[in-house]
N, C-alpha and C positions, 0 to 999 in steps of 0.2 A: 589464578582463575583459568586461566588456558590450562593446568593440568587436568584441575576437577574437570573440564567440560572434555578433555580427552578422556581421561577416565571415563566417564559417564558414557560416551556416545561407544567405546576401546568393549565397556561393560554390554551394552547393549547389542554390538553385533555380536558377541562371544555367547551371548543366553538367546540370542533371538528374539529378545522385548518384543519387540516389532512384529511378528510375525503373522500377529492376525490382521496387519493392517498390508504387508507386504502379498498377503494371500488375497483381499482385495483387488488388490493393483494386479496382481495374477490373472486373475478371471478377467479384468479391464482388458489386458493383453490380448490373450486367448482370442478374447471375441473380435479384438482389433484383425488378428492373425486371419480369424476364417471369415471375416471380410474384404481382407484387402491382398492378405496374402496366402487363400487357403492350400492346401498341400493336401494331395489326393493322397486315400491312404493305400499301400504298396501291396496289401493284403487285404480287401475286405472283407468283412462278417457279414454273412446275412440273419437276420433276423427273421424267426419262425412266430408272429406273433399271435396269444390266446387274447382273442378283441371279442367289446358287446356281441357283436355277430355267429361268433365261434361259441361262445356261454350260450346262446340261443338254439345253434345247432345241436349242440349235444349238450342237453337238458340234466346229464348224469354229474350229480359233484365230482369233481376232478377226484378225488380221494379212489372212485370207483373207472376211473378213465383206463382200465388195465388195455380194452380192444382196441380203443383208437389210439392210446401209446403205442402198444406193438404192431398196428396198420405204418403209424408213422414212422417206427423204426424201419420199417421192410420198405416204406419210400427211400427212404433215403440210402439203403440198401442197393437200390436197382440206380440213385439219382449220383451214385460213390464220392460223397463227398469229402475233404479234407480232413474235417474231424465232427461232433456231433457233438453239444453240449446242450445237456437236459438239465433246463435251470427250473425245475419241477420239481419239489420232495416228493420222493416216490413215497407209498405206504412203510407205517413200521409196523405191519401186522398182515396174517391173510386175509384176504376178502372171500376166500372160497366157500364157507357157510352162508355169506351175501349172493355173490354171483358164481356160482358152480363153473370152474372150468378157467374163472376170470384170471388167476394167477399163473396159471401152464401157459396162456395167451400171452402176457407180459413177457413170462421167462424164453419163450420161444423168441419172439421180440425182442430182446437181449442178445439173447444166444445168435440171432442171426445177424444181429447190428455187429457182434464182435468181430464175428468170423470178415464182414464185410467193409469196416471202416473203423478208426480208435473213437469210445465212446467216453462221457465225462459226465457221471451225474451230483445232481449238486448236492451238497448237504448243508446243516443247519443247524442251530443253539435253541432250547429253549429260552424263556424267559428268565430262569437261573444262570446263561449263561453254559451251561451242558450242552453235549452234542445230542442234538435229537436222530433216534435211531432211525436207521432204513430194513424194512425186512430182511433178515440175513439173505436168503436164497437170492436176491435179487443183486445184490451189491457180489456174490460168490460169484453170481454170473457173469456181471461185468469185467469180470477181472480185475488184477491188481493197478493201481494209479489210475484208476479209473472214477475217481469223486475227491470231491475238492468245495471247501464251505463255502458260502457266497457272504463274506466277510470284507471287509474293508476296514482301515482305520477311519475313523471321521476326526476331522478337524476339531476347532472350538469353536467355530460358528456355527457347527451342523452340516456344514458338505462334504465331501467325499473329493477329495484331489489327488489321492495319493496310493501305490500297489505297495503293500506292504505284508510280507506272510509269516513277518515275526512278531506272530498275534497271538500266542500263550502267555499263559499269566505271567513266566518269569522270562518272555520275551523269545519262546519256543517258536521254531517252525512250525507250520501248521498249513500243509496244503490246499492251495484254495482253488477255486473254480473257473478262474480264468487262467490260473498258473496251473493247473492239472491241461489245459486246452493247447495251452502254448508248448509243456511238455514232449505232449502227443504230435507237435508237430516238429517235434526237433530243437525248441529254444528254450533254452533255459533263463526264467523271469529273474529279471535284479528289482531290488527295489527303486521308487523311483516316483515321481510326479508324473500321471496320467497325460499324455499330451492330446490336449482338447482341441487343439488347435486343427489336429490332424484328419482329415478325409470330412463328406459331407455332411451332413444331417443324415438319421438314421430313417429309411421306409420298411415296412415288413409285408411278409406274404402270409398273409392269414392261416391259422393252423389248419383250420375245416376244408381249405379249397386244396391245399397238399393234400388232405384225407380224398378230395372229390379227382384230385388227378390218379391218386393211386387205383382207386373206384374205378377210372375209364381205362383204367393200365395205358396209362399219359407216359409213356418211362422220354417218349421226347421232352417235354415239357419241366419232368423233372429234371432231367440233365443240365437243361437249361440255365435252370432256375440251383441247383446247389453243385453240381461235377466240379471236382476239385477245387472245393471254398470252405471256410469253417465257416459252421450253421450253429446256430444256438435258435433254441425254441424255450419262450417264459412269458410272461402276462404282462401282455399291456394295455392292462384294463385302467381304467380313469383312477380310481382309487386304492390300485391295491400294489403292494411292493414298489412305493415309491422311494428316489434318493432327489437330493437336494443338488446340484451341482453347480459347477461354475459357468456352464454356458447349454441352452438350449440345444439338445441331441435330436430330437421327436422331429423329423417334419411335418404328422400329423398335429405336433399340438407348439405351433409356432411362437415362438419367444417365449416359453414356458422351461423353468430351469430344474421343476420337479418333473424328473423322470423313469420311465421303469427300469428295476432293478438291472434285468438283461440287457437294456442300454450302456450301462456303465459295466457291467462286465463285457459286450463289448466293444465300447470304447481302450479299454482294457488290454483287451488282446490285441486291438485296433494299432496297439502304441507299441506292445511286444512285438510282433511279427512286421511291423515297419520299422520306423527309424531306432525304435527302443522305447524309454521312458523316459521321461525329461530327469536330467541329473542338477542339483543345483551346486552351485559352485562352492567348493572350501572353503571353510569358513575363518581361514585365516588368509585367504587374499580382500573376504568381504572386509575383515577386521583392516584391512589395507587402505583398502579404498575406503575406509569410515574414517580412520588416521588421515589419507590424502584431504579428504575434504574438511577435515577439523584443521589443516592451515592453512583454511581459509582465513582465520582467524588476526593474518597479516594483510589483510584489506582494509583500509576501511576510509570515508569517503561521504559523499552526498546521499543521502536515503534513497531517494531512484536511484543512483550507483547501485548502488548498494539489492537493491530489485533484481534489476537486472541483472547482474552477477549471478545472484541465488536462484532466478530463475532459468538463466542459461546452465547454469550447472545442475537440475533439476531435469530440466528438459532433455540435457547429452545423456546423464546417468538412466530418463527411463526410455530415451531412444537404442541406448545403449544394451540396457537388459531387454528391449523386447526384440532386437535383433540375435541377440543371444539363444532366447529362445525359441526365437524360428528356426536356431540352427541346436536344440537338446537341451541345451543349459539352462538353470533359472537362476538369477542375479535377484537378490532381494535388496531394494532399493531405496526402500525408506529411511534406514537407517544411516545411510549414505547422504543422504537429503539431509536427514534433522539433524546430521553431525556439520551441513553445512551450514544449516539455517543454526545452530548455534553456536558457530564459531560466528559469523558474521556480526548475529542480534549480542552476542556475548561478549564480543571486543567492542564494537561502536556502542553497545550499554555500557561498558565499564569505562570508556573514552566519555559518552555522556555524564556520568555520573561526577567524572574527574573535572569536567568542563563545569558541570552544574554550580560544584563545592570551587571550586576557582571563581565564579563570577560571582557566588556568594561572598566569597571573602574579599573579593574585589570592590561589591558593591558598599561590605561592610566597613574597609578600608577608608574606599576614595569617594565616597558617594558625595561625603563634605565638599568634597576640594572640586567638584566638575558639576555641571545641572545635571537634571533626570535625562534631560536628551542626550547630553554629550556621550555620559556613561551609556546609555540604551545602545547608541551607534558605536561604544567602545567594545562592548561586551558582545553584542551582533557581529563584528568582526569589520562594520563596513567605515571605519577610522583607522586608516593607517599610521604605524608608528612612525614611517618617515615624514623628514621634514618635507614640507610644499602644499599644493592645496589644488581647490578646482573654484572658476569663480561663478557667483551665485548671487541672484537679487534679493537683498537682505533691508531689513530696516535696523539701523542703529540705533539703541538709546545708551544717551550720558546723560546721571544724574548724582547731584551733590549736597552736601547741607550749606546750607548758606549760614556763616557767619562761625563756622566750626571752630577758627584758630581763635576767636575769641573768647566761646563756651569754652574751649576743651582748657582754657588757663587757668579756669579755678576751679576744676576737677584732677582728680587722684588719677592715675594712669588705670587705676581697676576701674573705676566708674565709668572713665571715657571708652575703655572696651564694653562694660555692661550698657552703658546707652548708644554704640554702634551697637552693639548683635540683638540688642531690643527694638531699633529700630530696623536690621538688614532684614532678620528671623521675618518678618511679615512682608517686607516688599518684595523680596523674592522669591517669598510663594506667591504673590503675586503676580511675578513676571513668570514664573514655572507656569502657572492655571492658564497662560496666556501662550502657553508654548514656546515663550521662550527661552533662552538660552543668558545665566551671568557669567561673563567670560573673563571677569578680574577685578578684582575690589582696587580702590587707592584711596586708603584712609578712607575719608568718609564720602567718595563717591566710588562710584561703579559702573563699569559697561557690558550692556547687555545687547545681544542678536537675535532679532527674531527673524525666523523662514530657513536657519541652518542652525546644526545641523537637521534639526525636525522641519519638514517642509512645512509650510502653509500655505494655504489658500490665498489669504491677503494678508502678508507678514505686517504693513501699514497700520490697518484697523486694528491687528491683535496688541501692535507697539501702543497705540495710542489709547487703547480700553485698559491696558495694563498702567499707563501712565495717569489715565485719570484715577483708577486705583488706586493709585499710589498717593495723589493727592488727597483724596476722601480720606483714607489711611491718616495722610500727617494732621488734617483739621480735627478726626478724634482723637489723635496721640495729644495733640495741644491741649485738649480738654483736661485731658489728664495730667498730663503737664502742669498745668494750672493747679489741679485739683493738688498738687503734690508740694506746690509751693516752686516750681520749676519752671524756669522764663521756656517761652513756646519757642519753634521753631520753621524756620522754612526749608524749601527745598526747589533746583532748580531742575527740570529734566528738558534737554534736547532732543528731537528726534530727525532722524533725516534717512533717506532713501538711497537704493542703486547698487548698481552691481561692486560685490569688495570678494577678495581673493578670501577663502576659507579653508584655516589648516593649520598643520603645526609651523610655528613661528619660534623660533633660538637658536638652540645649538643640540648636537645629537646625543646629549645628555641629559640636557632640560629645555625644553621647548614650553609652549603653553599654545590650547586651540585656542583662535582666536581670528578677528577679521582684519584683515588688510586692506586700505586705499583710502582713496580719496571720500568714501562714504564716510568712513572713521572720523577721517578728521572734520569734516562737517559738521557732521553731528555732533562731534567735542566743542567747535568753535559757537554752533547753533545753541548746544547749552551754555555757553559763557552769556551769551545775551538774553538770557531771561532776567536779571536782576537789574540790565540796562531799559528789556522791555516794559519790566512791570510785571511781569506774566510767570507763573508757576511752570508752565508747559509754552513752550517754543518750539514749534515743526517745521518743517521747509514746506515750498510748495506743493513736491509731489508727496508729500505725506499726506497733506490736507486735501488732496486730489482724491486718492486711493483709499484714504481712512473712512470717507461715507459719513464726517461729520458737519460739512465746514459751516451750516448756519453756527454750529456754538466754537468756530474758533474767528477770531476777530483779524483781519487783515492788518501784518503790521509794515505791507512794504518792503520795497528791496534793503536789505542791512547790511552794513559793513563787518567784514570779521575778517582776523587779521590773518595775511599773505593769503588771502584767495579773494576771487570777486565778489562783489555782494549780493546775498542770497533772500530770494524773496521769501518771506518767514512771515506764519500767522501764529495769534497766542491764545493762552485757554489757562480759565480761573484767573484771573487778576487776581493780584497781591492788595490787599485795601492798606 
């Protein structure tokens, strides 16, 4: 069993099962991270962003935006900033039969962005999947490495965690738009888990108000605002080029995890040109640590133990990976977990299971030979095999057939077992329904304990409802008796009270539970005087105290029994 559950958990870190749940706990992280431990990021991006405001001012569909593109190129011209990425598809056609003149405007726009700062414009897929063209002249202008598709892998939930630019169909490079940025500045992109965790929430400076500083020829203002920073300009309008991600970017739209495009590219760059991108770890040290935690499997223990345990090895593993990742790395963690949680649930089940099928055959075994309670407290665990005991206020009863060695002389040794276990089979389920305990037959009587091992509330009352039981029992067994042609029978029972020593009684071989002291013998001797009393049922005093019956038992006075003092005893059902 331990191999299959290595295998299994050995299987699961090696394929990554887990992966969409370890990408959860990712995003958990992240956002733990730019709470408590945010990390300013080393490079920031500014954002250039197209808002309601900006679509208001210039009224023209972006398709035809050729002037105030190339206004913006020539800001950021005079503002020199670090790099310039235009997350905009520019036209794949001219516009000059539309706006005369409109396309020279752009290309000049272009042409002066080059000469003045590295530019990146973005590209795109149709809906087929194809690259959607860009005007040749325009992309000739740019220069070479100068566009880059604004692509991402996406996960299987739908968000976006990860840079990755081996996005061709058969796992081709393919340049993309924040790794064309990062280029231009000197670094060359790995792949790698986006680190979210890094720098603050994203603010932007509206596209129109950089058009209105160019207007005043602001060139302080712009310096300001972009001199040696990568800038990226793209829409961050309510509804359009949204991504799904793992933690809210926008400080305009607060705890919101859909964001615009240009946020996650850069975020992106955010990650490049700081500490890097988050690297996740080997996946055969994870395979190690899924193996370390599957021997757990040599625990095993009380079920809170057992909690606790899984929970403290749950808590170190994801205190563990999220310190990891503050520092690059990402430790997928779950898998790690569920290789603990079934070693633990998978040993102490197959220990339950073995424990189950053992008391089953135990029960099936010895259930004859000991009462329901003794086994319950065998089987519980709370009866020890050694000898000795703990002492406990018990009610004793002894009871007998009276006149047995006479009856059993002119019966067959079959018959006289068949009329014991026809008459034993009912009185002591009698004495069971009563809570109590038979604790050793002899011949035809037997002694029984009520209040141990099974506690009771008033082990007296229980002794003495179970003994008048028993009498009701032998006045219809008589009937029948009769009925059969078979001479009737009596029977005498004893009971008596107080503290007796409870526990195994022998040798370390063969012992039997059973009661010890002076209670015992009491109550043996109190039964000998029922047939002297007249009386079916014979109790001591404090039985008839504590039993809650004593109008219906009859005072019979202090009585002699032999080698102890005499004990005052009341009786119940008279013998007629």
């Amino acid at each position: 069993m331990f191999l299959c559950v290595l295998a299994l958990v050995v299987a699961g870190a090696a394929l990554r099962l887990t992966e969409r749940l370890d990408f959860r706990i990712l995003d958990f992280q992240f956002n733990i991270l730019r709470t408590w431990l945010p990390k300013p990021a080393i490079r920031d991006v500014v954002v250039v962003g197209i808002d309601e405001e900006t679509a208001k001012t210039l009224p023209e569909p972006i398709t035809l935006w050729h002037r105030h593109l190339s206004k913006f190129l020539a800001a950021m011209a005079i503002a020199k900033p670090a790099v310039v990425g235009v997350d905009i598809v520019l036209p794949d056609r001219s516009y000059e039969s539309v706006i005369p003149g409109s396309d020279k405007l752009l290309l000049q726009g272009l042409l002066e962005a080059r000469r003045a700062y590295p530019l990146v414009l973005a590209l795109t897929v149709d809906l087929s999947g194809k690259p959607r063209a860009i005007h040749p002249p325009f992309l000739t202008i740019a220069g070479p490495g100068s566009a880059g598709y604004v692509l991402f892998p996406v996960d299987g939930d739908g968000r976006v965690r990860r840079f990755d630019e081996r996005l061709g169909e058969k796992g081709e490079m393919v340049p993309t738009f924040p790794g064309q940025m990062a280029r231009r500045m000197g670094v060359e992109p790995q792949a790698g888990l986006i680190d979210f965790a890094l720098g603050a929430r994203f603010e932007y400076v509206p596209f129109h108000q950089v058009l209105e500083w160019m207007d005043r020829n602001d060139s302080a203002q712009l310096t300001r605002a972009f001199a040696g920073k990568p800038v990226m300009v793209g829409m961050v309008l309510p509804f359009t080029d949204r991504q799904v991600l793992p933690v809210a970017l926008a400080e305009w739209d607060d705890g919101v995890v859909e964001a615009p495009g240009v946020l996650l590219h850069a975020q992106a760059l955010r990650s490049m040109l700081g500490p890097g991108l988050v690297k996740t770890v080997e996946t055969w040290i994870i395979v190690l640590l899924t193996v370390v935690a599957a021997l757990l499997w040599v625990v095993s223990g009380h079920v809170a133990m057992l909690i606790v345990v899984y929970v403290a090895l749950t808590a170190a593993a994801f205190v563990s990976s999220t310190w990891l990742l503050a520092h690059g790395w990402f430790l997928p963690v779950s898998v790690i977990s569920i290789s603990g949680f079934l070693a633990l649930a998978g040993r102490n089940g197959y220990e339950a299971v073995l424990q189950l099928r053992e008391r089953r055959r135990l029960r099936g075994s010895f259930s004859g030979y000991v009462s329901p309670a003794v086994m319950d407290e065998i089987l519980a665990g709370r009866v020890q095999p050694e000898l000795g005991g703990a002492s406990k206020f018990v009610c004793v009863m002894f009871s007998d057939i009276r006149g047995y060695t006479t009856r059993s002389e002119g019966m067959t040794p079959e018959n006289i077992i068949r009329f014991l276990n026809r008459y034993f089979e009912e009185v002591v389920a009698l004495i069971h329904a009563r809570g109590g305990s038979v604790v050793s037959f002899m011949g035809d009587g037997m002694m029984a304990v009520f209040g141990a091992p099974k506690a009771l509330e008033n082990p007296c009352r229980e002794a003495f409802q179970a003994a008048r039981s028993m009498s009701q029992y032998v006045a219809a067994l008589n009937e029948q008796l009769r009925a059969e042609g078979e001479a009737p029978m009596e029977i005498g029972i004893g009971l008596h009270a107080g503290e007796a020593v409870i526990g195994h009684v022998g040798s370390s071989t063969r012992h039997d539970y059973t009661a010890i002291g002076d209670v015992t013998n009491v109550a043996s001797r109190v039964e000998g005087l029922t047939k002297e009393a007249g009386y079916r049922i014979v109790v001591s005093r404090i039985v008839a105290e504590q039993a809650g019956d004593e109008e219906e038992l009859k005072p019979l006075g202090p009585m002699a029994i032999k080698g102890h003092t005499p004990v005052d005893v009341f009786g119940h059902d008279k013998i007629s």
